[in-house]
C-alpha positions in Angstrom: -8.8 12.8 -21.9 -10.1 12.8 -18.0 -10.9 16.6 -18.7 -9.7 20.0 -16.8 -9.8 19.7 -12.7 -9.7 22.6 -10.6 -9.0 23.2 -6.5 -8.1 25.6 -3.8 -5.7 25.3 -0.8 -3.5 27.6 1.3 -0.3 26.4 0.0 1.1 24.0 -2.7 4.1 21.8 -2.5 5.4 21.0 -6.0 7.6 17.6 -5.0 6.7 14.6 -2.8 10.4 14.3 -1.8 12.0 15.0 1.5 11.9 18.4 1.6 8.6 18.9 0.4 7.0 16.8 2.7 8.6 18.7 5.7 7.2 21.7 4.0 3.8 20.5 3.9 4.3 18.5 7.3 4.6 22.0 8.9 2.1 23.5 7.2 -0.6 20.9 7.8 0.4 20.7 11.6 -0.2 24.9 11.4 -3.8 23.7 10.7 -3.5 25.0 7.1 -4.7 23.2 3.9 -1.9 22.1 1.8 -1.8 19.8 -1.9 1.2 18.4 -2.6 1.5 17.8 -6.4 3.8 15.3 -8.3 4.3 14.1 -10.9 5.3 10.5 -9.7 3.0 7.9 -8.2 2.5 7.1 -5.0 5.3 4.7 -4.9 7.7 7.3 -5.3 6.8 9.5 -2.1 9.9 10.5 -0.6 11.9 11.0 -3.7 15.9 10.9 -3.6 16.0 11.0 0.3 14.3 7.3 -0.2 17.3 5.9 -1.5 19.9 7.7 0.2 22.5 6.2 2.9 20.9 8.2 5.7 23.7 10.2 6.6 23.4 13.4 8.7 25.7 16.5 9.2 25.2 16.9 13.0 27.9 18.9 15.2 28.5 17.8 19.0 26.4 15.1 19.1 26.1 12.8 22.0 26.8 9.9 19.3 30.1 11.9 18.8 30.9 12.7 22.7 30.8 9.0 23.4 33.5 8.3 20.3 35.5 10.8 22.2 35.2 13.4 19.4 35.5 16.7 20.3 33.0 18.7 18.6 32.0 22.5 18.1 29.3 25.0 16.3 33.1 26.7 16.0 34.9 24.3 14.5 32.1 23.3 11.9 31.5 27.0 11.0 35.7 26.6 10.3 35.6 23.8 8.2 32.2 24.6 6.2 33.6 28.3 5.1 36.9 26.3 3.9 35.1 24.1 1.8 32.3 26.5 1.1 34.8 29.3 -0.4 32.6 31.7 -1.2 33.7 34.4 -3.4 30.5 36.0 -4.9 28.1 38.5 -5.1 26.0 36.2 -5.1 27.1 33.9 -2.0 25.1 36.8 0.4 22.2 34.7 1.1 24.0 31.2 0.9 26.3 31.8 3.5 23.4 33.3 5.4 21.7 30.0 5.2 25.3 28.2 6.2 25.8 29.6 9.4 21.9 29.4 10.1 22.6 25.6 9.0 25.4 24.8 11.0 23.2 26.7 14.2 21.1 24.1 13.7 23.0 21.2 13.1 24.7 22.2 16.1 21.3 22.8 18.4 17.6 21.5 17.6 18.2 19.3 14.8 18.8 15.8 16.6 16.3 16.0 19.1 13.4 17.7 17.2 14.4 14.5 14.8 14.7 12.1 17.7 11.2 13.6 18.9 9.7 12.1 15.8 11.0 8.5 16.0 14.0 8.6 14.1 17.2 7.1 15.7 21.0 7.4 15.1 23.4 4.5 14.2 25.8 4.7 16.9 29.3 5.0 14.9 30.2 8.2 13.5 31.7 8.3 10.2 34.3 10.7 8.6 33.3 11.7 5.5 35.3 14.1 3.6 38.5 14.2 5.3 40.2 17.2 3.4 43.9 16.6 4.0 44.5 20.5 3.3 45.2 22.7 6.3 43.1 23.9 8.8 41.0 26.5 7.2 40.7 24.1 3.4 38.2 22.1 2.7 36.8 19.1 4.7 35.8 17.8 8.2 38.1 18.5 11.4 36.4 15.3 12.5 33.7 12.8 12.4 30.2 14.3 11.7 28.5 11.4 9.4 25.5 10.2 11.5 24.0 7.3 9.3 20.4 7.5 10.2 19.1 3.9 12.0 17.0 2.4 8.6 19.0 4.9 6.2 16.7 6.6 3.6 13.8 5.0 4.5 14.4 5.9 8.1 14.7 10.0 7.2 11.5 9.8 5.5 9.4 7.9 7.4 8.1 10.6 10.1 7.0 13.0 7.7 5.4 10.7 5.4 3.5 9.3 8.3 2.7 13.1 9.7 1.9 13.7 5.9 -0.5 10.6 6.1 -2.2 11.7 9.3 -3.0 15.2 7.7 -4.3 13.7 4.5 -6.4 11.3 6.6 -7.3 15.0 8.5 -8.4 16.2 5.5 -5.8 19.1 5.9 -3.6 17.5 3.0 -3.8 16.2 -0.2 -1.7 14.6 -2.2 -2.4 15.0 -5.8 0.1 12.4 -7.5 0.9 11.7 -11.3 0.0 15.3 -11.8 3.0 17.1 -13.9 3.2 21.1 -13.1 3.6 22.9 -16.5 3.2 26.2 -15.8 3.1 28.7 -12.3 0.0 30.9 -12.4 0.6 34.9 -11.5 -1.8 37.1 -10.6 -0.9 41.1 -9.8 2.9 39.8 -9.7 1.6 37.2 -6.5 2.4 33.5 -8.0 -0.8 32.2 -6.8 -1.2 28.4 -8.1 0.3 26.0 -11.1 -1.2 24.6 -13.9 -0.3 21.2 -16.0 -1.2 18.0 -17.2 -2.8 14.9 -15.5 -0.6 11.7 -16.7 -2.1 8.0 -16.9 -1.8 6.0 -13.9 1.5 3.7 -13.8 2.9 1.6 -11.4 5.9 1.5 -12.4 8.4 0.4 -9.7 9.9 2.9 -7.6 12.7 4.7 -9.2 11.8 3.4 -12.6 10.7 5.3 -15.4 6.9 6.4 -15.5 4.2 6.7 -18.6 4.2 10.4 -19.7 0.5 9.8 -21.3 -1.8 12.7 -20.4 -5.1 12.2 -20.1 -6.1 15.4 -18.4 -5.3 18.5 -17.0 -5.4 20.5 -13.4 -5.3 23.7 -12.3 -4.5 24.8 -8.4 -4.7 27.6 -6.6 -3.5 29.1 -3.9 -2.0 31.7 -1.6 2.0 30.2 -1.9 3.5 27.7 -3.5 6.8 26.0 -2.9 9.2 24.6 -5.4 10.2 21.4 -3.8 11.5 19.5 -7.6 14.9 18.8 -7.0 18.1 18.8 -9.5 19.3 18.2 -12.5 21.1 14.7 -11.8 19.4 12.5 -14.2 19.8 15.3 -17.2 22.8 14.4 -18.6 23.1 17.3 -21.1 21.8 19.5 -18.3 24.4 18.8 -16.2 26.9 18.9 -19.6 25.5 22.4 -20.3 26.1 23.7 -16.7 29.5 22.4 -16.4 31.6 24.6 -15.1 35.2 24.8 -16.6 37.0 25.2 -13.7 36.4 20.8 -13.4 37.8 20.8 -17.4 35.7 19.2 -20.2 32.6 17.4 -19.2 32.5 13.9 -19.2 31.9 11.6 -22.0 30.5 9.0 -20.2 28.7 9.8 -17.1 26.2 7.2 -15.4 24.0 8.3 -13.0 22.9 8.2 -9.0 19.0 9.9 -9.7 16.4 8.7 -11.6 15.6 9.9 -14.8 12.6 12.3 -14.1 15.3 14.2 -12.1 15.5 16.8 -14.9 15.6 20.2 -13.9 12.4 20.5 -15.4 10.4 22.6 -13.0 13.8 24.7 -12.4 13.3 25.9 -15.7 9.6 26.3 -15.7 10.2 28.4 -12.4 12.9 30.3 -13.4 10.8 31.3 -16.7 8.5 33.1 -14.4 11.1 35.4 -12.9 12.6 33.3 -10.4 16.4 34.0 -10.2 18.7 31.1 -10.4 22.4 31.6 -9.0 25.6 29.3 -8.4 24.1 27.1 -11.4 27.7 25.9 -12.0 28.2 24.8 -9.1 27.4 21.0 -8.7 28.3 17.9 -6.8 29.4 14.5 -9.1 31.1 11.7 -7.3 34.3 9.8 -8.7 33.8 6.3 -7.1 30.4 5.5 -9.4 30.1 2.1 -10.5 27.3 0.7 -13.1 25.0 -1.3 -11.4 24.6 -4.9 -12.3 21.2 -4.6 -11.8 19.6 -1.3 -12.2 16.3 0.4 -11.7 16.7 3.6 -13.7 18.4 4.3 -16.7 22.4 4.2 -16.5 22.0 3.4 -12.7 24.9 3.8 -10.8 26.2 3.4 -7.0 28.7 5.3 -5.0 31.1 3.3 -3.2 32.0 5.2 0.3 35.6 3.7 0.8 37.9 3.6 3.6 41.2 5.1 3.6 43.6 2.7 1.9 43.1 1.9 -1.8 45.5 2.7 -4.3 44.0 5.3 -6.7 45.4 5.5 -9.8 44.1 7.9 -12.9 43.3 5.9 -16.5 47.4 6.2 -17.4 48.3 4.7 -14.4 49.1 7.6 -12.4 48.7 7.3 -8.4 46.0 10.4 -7.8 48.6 12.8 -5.4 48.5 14.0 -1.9 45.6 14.6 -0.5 43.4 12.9 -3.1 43.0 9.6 -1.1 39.6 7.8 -1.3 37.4 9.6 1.4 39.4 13.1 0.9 37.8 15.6 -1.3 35.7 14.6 -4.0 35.8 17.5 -6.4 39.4 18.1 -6.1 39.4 14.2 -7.5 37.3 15.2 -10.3 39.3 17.9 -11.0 42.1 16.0 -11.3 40.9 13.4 -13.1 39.1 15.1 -15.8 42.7 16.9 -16.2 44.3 13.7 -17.5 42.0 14.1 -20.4 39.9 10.9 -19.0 36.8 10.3 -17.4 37.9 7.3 -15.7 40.0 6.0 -13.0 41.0 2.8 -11.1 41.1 1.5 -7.7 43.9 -1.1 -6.6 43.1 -2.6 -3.4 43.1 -6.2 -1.8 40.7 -8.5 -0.4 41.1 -7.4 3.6 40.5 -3.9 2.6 37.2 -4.5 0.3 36.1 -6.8 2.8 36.7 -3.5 5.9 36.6 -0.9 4.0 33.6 -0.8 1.4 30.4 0.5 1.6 27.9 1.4 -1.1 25.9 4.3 -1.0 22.1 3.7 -1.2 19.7 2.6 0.9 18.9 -0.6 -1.5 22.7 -1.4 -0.8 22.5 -1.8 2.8 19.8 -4.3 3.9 21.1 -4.4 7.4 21.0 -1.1 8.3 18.0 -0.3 5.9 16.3 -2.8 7.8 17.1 -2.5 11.5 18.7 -5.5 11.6 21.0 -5.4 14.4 22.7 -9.2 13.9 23.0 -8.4 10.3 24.9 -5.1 11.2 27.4 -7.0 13.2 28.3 -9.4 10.8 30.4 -6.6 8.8 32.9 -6.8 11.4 32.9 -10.4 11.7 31.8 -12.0 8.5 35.1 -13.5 6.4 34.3 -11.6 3.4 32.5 -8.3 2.5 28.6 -7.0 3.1 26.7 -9.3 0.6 25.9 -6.6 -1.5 29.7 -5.6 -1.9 30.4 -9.3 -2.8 27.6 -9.1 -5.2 29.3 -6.3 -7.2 32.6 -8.0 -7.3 30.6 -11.2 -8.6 28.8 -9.1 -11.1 29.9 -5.8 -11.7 30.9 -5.1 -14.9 33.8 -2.7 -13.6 35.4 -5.3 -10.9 38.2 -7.7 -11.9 39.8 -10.0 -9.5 42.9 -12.0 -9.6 45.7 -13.5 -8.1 48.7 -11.7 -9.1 49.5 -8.3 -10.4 50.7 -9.0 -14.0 47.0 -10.5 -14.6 45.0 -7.7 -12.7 47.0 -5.2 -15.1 46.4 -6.7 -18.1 42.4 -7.0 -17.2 42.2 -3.7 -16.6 43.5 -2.5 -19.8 40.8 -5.5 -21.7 38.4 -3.4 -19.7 39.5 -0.3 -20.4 40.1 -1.2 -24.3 43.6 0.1 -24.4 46.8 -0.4 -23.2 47.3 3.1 -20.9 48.6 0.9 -17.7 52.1 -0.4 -17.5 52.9 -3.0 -15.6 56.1 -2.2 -14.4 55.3 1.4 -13.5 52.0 0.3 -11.6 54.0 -2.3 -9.6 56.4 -0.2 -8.8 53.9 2.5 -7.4 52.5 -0.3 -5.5 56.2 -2.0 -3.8 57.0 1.4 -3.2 53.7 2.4 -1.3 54.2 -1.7 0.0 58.0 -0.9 1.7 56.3 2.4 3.6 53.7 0.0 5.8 56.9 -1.9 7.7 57.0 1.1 10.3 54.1 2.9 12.2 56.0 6.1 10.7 56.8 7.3 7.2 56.4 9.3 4.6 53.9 8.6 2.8 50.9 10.4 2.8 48.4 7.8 2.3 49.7 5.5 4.6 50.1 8.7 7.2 46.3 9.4 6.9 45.7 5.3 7.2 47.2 5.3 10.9 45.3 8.5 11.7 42.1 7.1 10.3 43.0 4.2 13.0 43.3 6.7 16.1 39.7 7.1 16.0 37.8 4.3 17.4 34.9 4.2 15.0 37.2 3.8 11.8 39.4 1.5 13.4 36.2 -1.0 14.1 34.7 -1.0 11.2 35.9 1.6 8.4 39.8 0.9 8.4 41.5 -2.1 7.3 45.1 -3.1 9.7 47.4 -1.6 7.4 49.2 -4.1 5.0 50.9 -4.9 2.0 49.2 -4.8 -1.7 50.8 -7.7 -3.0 51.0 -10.0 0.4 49.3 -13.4 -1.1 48.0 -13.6 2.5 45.8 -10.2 2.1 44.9 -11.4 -1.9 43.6 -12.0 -3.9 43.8 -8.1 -5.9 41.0 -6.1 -7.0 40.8 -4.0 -9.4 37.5 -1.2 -9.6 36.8 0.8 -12.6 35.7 4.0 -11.1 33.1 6.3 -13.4 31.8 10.1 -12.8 28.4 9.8 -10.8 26.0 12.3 -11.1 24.1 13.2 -8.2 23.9 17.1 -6.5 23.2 20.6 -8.1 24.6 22.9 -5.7 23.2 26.3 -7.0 19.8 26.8 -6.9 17.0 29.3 -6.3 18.0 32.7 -4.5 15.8 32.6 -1.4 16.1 34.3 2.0 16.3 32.4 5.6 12.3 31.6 5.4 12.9 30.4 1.6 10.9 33.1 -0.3 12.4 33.1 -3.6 13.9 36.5 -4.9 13.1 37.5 -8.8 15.9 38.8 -11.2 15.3 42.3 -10.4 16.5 41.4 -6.5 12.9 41.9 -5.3 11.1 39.0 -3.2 8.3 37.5 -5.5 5.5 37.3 -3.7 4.0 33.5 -2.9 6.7 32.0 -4.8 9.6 29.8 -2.0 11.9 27.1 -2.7 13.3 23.9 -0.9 15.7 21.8 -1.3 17.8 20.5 -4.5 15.5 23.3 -6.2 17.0 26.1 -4.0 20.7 24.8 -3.9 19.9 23.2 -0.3 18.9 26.9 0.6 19.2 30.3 -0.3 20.5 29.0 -3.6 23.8 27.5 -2.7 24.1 26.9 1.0 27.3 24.8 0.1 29.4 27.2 -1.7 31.5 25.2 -4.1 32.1 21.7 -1.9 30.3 19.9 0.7 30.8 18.5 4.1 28.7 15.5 3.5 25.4 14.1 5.3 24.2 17.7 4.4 22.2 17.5 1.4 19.3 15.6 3.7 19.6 18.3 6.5 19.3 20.5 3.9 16.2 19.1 2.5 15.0 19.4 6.6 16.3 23.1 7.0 14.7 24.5 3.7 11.6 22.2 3.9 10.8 23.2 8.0 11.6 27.1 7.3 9.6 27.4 4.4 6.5 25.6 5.4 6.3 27.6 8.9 7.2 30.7 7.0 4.4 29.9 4.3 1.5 28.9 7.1 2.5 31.9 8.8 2.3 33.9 5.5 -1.1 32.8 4.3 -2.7 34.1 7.5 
């Protein structure tokens, strides 16, 4: 054993992910001293944000003023209270944080951003479409900014103006050092305590040596929780299912690495912090295994367009308005209704080759890597993004073929039964096939294809020219065995607008904030029960910048 180590600073950050470096960022640049503990190596600085697609929720952008999209703090406030619905007690300080949000998504976010380097792809993406009515859930319009260099991209300013204040000597990262315990003194949390693990360097994402050779203790005058979620505990996220979604899965894989755990949630809310909204969580429907993972039960998100057939495990098309793109827990809902925790895709050639993305920044080497020729080749290229094409190739839940009669009967060799009927799935289809001969119709599917195609951005590059299923020309068929992802806890730590955290007995504890995943994106569930998209990383920025200038300011 290395021994016990011992060291002062103003503040520590407990997480090396995105919204503890902007924590510390701001506290090092307030010419404090800040440690930022975790219990990763180096590799992994940046945490989730690292892998992410880059996406930010911005509201009247210039990006979306040249797309001709007519933007509004108003008309975001509208559409985040219809798919926040909050109906508790509890939701004071969340909504509190939601309108601060939105404020800021709608003012200084983009350009104290843009002041740091980081640069905007210039196509706007519509993320959660809704398809209710005007006050339901989901976005009146595009507000997806994928960041220029995705996750990577996000994370790069603050990890360099961490760097610069570590080479300052106002930070110090303290990495592979797991927190075990918060230290209180006089009901003032004033440092953590924990174990020293053994060096590994392990490749990012993978999982790390949990040897201890040593232990640490810190002190301080504040410390923020910056640990993330829960995503990569399975029987965490099990226990905190809420049954309002129905029975958790039985087979879940998972968009987090494993040491996302909930771990330090726990330790923190041992000592007093309160945790609210903890059944409210954020799994995607579209997951699909990774043929060649990095963590345990890896899986990837694909972000489709508009016109795949969805059909549950029996063979059921999913009904109006759960279209791919449309509202992601009213699909899990419905699918974990059928009594399954599976469901299928139906789509052709021209609209994989338009319509797919995959979330992750490892998924996207063309925008990950600033490559502007590469970018442009998803518009003209003859089939999908290479990395699309590499999951059809490889993917254990693709099947491609020529005609319908042999797609069906793969799917149900995949699936190991024999839920899907051939004649009921090709009728579904020819009927859904007769609706595309005329620009209007009754469909709803097809309705919200040829809206998706009225805005400029989807009808470059996100929406396929509508067409028939079966048309040999469009073929071949593809089939996509679609699994429950995890990926976002929505609850969290209570906190107010600068983050302190509140203890059970509704008192502020002093010392003690939270950021981030940790504090459900702020004030312990900033989101209510759904999300808008592209704001879990402006979350991560919010929490993180209001609780490190709130914390600098605090420790005098």
């Amino acid at each position: 054993m290395a021994g016990h180590s011992t060291e002062q600073a103003d503040v520590i950050v407990v997480g090396g992910g995105l919204s503890g470096l902007v924590a510390a960022t701001e506290i090092a640049d307030a010419g404090k001293r800040v440690i930022v503990v975790d219990q990763e190596g180096e590799q992994s600085l940046g945490g989730q944000a690292f892998w992410s697609f880059g996406g930010l929720f911005l509201v009247n952008s210039p990006e979306q003023r040249r797309l001709g999209i007519k933007d509004s703090f108003d008309l975001a406030m509208q559409d985040w209270l219809g798919a926040a619905g909050f109906d508790r007690d509890e939701d004071f300080w969340p909504r509190q944080w939601a309108e601060a949000y939105v404020a800021f998504a709608a003012g200084e976010k983009r350009a104290w951003l843009r002041a740091m380097g980081h640069r905007i792809f210039p196509v706007v993406g519509w993320a959660e479409r809704g398809g209710y009515d005007a006050m339901g859930h989901g976005n009146s319009v595009p507000r997806f900014h994928v960041t220029w260099g995705t996750g990577p991209g996000i994370v790069e300013p603050f990890e360099r103006r961490a760097r610069d204040a570590a080479k300052s000597g106002r930070l110090i990262f303290r990495f592979r050092h797991r927190v075990d315990a918060l230290s209180i003194t006089n009901s003032t949390v004033d440092g953590v305590s924990g174990a020293i693990l053994a060096p590994d360097n392990v490749e990012r994402g993978k999982s790390s040596s949990r040897t201890v050779v040593g232990e640490f203790a810190l002190k301080a005058q504040a410390v923020i929780v910056a640990s993330g979620g829960i995503g990569g505990n399975h029987d965490l996220v099990r226990a905190n299912w809420p049954q309002r979604l129905g029975e958790p899965p039985k087979f879940m894989i998972s968009g987090v690495p494993e040491h996302v755990d909930g771990r330090m949630i726990g330790i923190t809310e041992k000592s007093g912090a309160r945790l609210i909204n903890r059944d409210r969580m954020w799994h995607y429907v579209e997951g699909i295994q990774n043929w060649s993972p990095i963590w345990p039960r890896h899986g990837i998100r694909i972000l489709p367009g508009p016109s795949s057939m969805w059909f549950d495990a029996t063979g059921t098309r999913l009904p109006a308005p759960l279209f791919p793109g449309s509202d992601t827990l009213g699909q899990l809902k419905y699918i974990m209704s059928t009594g399954y925790d599976y469901s299928w895709f139906i789509l052709t050639q021209a609209i994989i080759k338009k319509e797919f993305a995959l979330s992750g920044s490892e998924q996207n080497p063309d925008l990950t890597g600033k490559s502007w020729r590469m970018t442009l080749r998803r518009a003209t290229n003859k089939g999908a993004p290479a990395p699309v094409e590499a999951f059809k190739s490889h993917g254990v839940d693709f099947i491609v073929r020529d005609n319908i009669e042999d797609l069906v009967a793969a799917m149900n060799k995949l699936a190991d039964n024999d839920l899907l009927k051939l004649d009921e799935i090709r009728m579904q289809i020819e009927a859904r096939d007769r609706e595309i001969a005329n620009p209007y119709v009754k469909d709803a599917q097809v309705m919200n294809i040829h809206n998706a195609r009225r805005y400029i951005g989807d009808k470059l590059i996100r929406t396929a020219s509508p067409h028939r299923i079966l048309d040999p020309a469009q073929g071949p068929l593809i089939a996509v065995k679609l699994n429950i992802l995890t990926r976002k806890t929505l609850g969290g730590f209570e906190t107010d607008l600068d983050s302190r955290v509140f203890g059970a007995e509704g008192s502020v504890i002093p010392g003690l904030y939270a950021v981030g995943e940790a504090a459900g994106f702020g004030g312990g569930g900033v989101h209510g029960y759904r999300s808008l998209e592209g704001t879990f990383l402006g979350g991560c920025l919010f929490s993180g910048r209001n609780a490190g200038r709130a914390a600098a300011k605090a420790v005098g």
